[in-house]
C-alpha positions in Angstrom: 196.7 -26.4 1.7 200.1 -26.7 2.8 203.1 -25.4 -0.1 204.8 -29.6 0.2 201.0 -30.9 -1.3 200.5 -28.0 -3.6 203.8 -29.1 -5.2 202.8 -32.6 -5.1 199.3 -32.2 -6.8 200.9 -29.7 -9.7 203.8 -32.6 -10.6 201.5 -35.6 -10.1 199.7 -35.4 -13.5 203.8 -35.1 -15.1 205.4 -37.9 -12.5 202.3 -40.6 -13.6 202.6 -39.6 -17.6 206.5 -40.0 -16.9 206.1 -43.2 -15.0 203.5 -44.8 -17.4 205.1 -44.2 -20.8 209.0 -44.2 -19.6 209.9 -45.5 -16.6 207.1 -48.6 -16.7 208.5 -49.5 -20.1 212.0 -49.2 -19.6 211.8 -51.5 -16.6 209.9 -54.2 -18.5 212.5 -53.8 -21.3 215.2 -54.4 -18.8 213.4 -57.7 -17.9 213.2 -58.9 -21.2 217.1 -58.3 -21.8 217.4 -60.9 -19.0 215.4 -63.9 -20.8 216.4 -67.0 -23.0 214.3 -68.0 -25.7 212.2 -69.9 -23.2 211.2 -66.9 -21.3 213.9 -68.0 -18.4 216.2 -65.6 -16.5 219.5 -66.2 -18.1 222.7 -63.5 -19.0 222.8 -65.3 -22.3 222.1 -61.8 -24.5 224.9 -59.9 -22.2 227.4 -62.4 -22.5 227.1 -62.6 -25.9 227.4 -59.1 -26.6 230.6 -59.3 -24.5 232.1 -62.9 -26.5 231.5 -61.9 -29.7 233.7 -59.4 -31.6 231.3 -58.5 -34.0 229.1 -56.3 -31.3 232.6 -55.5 -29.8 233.6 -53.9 -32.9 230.2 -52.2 -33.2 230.0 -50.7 -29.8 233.5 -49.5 -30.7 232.6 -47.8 -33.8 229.4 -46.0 -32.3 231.8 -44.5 -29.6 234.5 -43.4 -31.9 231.7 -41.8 -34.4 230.2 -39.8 -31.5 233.4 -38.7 -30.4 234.2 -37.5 -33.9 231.0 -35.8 -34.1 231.7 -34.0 -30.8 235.3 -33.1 -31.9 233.9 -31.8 -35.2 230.7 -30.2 -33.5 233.4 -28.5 -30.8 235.6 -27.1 -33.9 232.6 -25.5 -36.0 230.6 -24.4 -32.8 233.2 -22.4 -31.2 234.4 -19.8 -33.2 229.8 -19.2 -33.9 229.7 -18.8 -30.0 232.4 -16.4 -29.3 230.9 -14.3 -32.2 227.8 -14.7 -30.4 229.3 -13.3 -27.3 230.6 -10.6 -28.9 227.9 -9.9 -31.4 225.4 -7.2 -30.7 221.8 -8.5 -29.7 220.3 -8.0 -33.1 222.9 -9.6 -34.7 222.6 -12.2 -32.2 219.3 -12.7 -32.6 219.8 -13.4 -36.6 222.7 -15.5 -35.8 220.6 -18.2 -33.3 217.7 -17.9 -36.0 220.0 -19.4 -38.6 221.8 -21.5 -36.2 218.0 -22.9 -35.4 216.0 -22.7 -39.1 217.4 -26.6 -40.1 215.8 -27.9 -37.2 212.7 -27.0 -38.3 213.0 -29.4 -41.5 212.6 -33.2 -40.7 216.3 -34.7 -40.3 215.3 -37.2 -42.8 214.8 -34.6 -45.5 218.0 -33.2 -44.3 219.8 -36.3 -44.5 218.7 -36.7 -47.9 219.6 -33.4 -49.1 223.8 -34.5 -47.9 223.2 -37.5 -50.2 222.3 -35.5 -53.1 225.1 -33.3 -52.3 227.9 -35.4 -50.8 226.8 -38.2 -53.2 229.1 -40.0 -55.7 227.6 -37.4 -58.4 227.0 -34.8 -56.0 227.5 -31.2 -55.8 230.7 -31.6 -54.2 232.1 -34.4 -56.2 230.9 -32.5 -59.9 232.8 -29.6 -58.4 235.5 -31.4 -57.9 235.8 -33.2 -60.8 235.1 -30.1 -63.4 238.0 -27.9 -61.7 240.1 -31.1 -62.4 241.1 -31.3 -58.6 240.3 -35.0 -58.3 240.2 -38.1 -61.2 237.3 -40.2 -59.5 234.2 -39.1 -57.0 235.4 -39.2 -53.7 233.8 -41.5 -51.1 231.5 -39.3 -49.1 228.5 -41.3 -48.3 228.2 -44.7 -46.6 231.2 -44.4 -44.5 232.2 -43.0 -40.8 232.7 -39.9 -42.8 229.1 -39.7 -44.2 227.8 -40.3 -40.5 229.9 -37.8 -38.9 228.7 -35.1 -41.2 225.3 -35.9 -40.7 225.6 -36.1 -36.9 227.5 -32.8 -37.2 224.9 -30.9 -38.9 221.9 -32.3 -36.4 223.4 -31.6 -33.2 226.2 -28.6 -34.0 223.5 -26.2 -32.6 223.9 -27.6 -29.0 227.3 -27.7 -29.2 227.1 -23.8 -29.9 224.0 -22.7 -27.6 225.3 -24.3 -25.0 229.1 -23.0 -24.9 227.5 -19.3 -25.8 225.2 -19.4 -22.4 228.5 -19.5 -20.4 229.9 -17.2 -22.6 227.5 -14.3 -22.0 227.8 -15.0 -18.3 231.6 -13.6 -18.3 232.4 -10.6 -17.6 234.1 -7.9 -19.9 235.9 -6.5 -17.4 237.7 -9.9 -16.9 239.6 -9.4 -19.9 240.3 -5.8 -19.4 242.1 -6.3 -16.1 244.1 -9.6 -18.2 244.6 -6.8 -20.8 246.0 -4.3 -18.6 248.1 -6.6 -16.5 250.0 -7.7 -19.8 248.2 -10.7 -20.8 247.6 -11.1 -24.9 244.9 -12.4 -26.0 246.4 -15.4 -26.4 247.1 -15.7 -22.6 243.6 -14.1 -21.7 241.6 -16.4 -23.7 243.4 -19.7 -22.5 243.9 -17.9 -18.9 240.3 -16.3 -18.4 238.3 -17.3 -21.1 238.3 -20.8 -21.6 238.2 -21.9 -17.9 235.0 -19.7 -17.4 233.4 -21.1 -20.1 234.4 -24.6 -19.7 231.1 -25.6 -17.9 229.6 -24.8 -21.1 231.8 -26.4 -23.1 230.9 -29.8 -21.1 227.7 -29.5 -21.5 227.5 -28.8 -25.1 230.6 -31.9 -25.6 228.2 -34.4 -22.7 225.0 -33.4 -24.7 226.2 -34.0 -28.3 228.0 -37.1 -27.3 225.0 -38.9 -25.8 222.5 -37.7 -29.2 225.4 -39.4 -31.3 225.4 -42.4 -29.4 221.8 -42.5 -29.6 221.2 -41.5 -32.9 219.6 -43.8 -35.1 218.1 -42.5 -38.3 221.3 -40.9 -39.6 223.5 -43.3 -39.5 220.9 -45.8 -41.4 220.5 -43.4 -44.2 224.0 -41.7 -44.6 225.6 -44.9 -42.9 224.4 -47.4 -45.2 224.2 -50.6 -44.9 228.0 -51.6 -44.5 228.3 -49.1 -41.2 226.1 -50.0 -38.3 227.0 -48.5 -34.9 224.8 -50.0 -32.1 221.0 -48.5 -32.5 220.5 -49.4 -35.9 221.7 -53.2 -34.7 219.6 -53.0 -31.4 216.2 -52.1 -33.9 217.3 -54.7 -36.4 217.4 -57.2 -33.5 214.2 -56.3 -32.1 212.2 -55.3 -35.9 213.5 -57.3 -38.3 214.4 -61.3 -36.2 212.1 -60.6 -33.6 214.7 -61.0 -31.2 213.0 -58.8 -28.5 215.5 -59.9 -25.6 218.9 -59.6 -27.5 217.7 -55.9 -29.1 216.4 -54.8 -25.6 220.1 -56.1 -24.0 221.7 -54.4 -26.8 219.8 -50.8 -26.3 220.7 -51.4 -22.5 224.2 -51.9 -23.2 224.3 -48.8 -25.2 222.3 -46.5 -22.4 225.2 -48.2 -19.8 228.1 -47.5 -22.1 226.7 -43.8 -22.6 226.2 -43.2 -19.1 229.6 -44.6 -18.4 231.6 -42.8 -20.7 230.0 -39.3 -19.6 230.5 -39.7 -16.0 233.9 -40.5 -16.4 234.8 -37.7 -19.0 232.9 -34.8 -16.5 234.7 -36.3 -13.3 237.9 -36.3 -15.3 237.7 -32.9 -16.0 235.8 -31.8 -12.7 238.7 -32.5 -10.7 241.5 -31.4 -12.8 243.3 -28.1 -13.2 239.4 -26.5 -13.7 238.0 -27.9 -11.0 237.3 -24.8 -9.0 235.0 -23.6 -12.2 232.4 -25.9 -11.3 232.6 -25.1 -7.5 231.7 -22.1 -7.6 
C-alpha cells in the first residue's frame, strides 16, 4: 500500500465527518442568505444589512467590543506569560493549572457568578459603597463594560498560552549579549524581546479577536438586552421571527467581517518593521 493512500484512508473517516456536519451545512446556509421570502435568489438580506444603520451600528459595536477584549486580554496576559518564561517548571506548571481551572466550569455559571459580583448590589459595588468611595452602585452589568469583562475572563488564557509558547522559544543568551553590549532592559525587551515574541503575540490577539466576535452567550447574559453585537441578533433572527435567510446573511456577514479584519491586521503587521520575524 503505497504512503499517498495510507494517508488518504487514515483522514477519510475525519474529511467525511468534517464535510457532513460543517462544510455541507455551511454551504446550504449560504444559500439560504441569498433567498427572498419566496424562496428566490435575491441580495435583499445583504443589502439591508448594508442600508440600514441599525445593523451598521451593531456590526460596529461587536468589533469595537472584541477589540477591547483583545486590548484588555493583551494587558492582563502579558505580564502572566513573561512570568511564565521566567518561572521555574513547577511553578509553571501551577501557574497554567490556574490559568486553566475556570475553563473547566460552564461559562454560563461563570457568567453568572460576574453578575453576582459586578451586579448593582454586588461584591464590588457593597465594597464600594461601605468604604464610602462612591454615593450610588456603579454600572457594571448590561453595558460594553459588562461584556468586555466577561469576554476577558473566557478567552484571557489564549491570550497568555499563546504569547508564552514564543516566549520559551527565545533564547537566554539573547538578552545576555543585549546586556553586555549596553542595552537596559528597557532597550532589550523592546529590542529583542518583543520582536521575537511577536508571532505569539499575533496569534494570541488573531485568536481572542475572532472568539469575541463570535461569542454569543456572554454578551446575552452580561450584555442584556439593551447591548446586542451581531450573534445574539443573527440567533434572534433565525430563533425567535423565523427569519432563516436574514439570520443566515447576518452570521455570514459576521464570519466575512472576521475574516477581513484578521487578514488585514496580520498582513499589516507582517510586512512592517517585524516582518523578518515571521520569515524566518
Amino acid at each position: 500500500m503505497s504512503k499517498r493512500l495510507s494517508v488518504t484512508l487514515l483522514t477519510a473517516p475525519a474529511m467525511i465527518l468534517l464535510l457532513g456536519v460543517f462544510i455541507l451545512p455551511m454551504l446550504m446556509m449560504l444559500l439560504l442568505s441569498f433567498q427572498d421570502e419566496n424562496q428566490a435568489f435575491s441580495l435583499h438580506n445583504y443589502s439591508l444589512f448594508i442600508q440600514d444603520p441599525y445593523y451598521l451600528e451593531i456590526l460596529w459595536r461587536t468589533i469595537r467590543v472584541s477589540l477591547w477584549t483583545v486590548l484588555v486580554s493583551l494587558l492582563l496576559g502579558f505580564p502572566v506569560a513573561m512570568y511564565m518564561a521566567q518561572a521555574t517548571g513547577k511553578m509553571r506548571g501551577i501557574v497554567t493549572m490556574l490559568i486553566l481551572a475556570p475553563h473547566l466550569i460552564s461559562v454560563v455559571i461563570r457568567n453568572f457568578g460576574w453578575v453576582v459580583v459586578l451586579g448593582e448590589k454586588g461584591w464590588i459595588n457593597e465594597t464600594l459603597i461601605s468604604l464610602g468611595l462612591i454615593d450610588q452602585p456603579l454600572r457594571l452589568l448590561y453595558n460594553e463594560l459588562g461584556i468586555v469583562i466577561g469576554l476577558t475572563d473566557s478567552f484571557v488564557a489564549y491570550m497568555v498560552l499563546a504569547i508564552a509558547t514564543s516566549l520559551y522559544a527565545i533564547d537566554p543568551s539573547l538578552n545576555k549579549a543585549a546586556s553586555i553590549l549596553g542595552a537596559s532592559r528597557v532597550r532589550t525587551f523592546f529590542s529583542v524581546t518583543l520582536p521575537l515574541c511577536l508571532p505569539g503575540i499575533i496569534a494570541g490577539t488573531t485568536l481572542v479577536f475572532s472568539l469575541s466576535m463570535s461569542a454569543f452567550v456572554t454578551p446575552a447574559l452580561m450584555g442584556g438586552t439593551s447591548v446586542k453585537v451581531l450573534p445574539v441578533i443573527a440567533y434572534e433572527q433565525i430563533m425567535a421571527t423565523l427569519n432563516w435567510p436574514l439570520g443566515a446573511a447576518l452570521a455570514f456577514l459576521l464570519l466575512g467581517s472576521t475574516i477581513l479584519l484578521v487578514t488585514l491586521y496580520t498582513k499589516l503587521i507582517e510586512t512592517k518593521r517585524y516582518k523578518e520575524v515571521f520569515a524566518s
